[in-house]
C-alpha positions as CSV (number, residue, x, y, z in Angstrom):
1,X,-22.6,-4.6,-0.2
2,X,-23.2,-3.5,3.0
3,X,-27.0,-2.4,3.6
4,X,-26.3,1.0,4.9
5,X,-24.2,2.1,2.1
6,X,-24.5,2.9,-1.1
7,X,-21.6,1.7,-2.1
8,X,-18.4,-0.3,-2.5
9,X,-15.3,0.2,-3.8
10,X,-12.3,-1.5,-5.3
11,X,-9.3,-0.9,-6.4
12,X,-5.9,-1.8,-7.4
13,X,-2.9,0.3,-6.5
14,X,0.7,0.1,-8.1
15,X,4.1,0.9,-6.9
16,X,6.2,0.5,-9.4
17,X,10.3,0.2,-8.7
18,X,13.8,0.4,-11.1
19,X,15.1,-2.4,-10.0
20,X,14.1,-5.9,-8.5
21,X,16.4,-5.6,-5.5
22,X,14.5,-2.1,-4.5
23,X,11.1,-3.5,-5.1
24,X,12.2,-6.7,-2.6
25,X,13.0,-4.3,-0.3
26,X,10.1,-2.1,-0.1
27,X,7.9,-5.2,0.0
28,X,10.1,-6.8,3.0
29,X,9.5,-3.2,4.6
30,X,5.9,-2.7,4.0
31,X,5.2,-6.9,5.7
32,X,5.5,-5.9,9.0
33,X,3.2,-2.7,8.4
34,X,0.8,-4.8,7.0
35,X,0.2,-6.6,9.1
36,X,-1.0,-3.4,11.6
37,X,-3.4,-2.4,9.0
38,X,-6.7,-3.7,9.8
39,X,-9.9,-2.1,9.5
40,X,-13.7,-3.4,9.8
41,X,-14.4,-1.5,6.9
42,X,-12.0,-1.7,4.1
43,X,-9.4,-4.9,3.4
44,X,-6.3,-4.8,1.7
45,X,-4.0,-7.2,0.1
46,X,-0.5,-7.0,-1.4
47,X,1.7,-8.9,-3.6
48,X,4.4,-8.7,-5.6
49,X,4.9,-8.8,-9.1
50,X,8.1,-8.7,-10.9
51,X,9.4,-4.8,-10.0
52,X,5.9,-4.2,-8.8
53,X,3.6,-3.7,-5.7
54,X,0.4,-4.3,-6.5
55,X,-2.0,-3.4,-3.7
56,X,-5.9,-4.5,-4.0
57,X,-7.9,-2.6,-1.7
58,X,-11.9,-3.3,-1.0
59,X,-13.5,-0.4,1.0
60,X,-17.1,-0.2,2.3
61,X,-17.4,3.6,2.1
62,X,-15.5,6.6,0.6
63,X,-13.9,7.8,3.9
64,X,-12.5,4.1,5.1
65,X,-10.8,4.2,0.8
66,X,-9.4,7.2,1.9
67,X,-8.0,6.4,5.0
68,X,-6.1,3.0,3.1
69,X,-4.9,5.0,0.0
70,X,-3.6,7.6,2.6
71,X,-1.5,5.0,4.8
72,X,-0.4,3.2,1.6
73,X,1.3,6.5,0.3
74,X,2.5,7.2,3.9
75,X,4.3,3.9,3.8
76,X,5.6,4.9,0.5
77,X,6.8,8.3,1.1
78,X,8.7,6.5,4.3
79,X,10.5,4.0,2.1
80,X,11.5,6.8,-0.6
81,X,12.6,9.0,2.0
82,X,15.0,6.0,3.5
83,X,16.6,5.7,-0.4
84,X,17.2,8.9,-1.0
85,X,18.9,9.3,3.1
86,X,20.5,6.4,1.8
87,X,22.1,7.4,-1.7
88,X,22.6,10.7,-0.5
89,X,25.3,8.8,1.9
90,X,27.2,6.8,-0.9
């Protein structure tokens, strides 16, 4: 724990998917955004589980939690928005 703060967090986010094939795809889509996200004060890691995405996120303060949980959601509000463009022209 860092000295200045009071403390840390962890935590463990989920994206759960229908299908394998969908769950592949979101995880080869997010790699390349992964890789961009770096931040001295909160870590990330991601992997994949069955139909999951599990993402394990370590922050050093509330604001830097925020600011992960806000671009994993971005990402996943992307990739939702590309299936549905998608399906909608099938």
């Amino acid at each position: 724990m860092n000295k200045n703060n009071l403390l840390f967090i962890k935590s463990t986010l989920e994206f759960q998917f229908k299908t394998l094939e969908l769950c592949n795809y979101s995880y080869n889509s997010f790699l390349p955004e992964f890789k961009v996200l770096k931040s001295k004060r909160s870590t990330i890691s991601l992997k994949k589980e069955e139909k999951s995405l599990i993402f394990s996120i370590e922050s050093k303060d509330i604001t830097a939690f925020r600011a992960t949980i806000n671009e994993i959601i971005s990402f996943g509000r992307i990739f939702e928005g590309v299936l549905n463009v998608v399906n909608e022209t099938q």
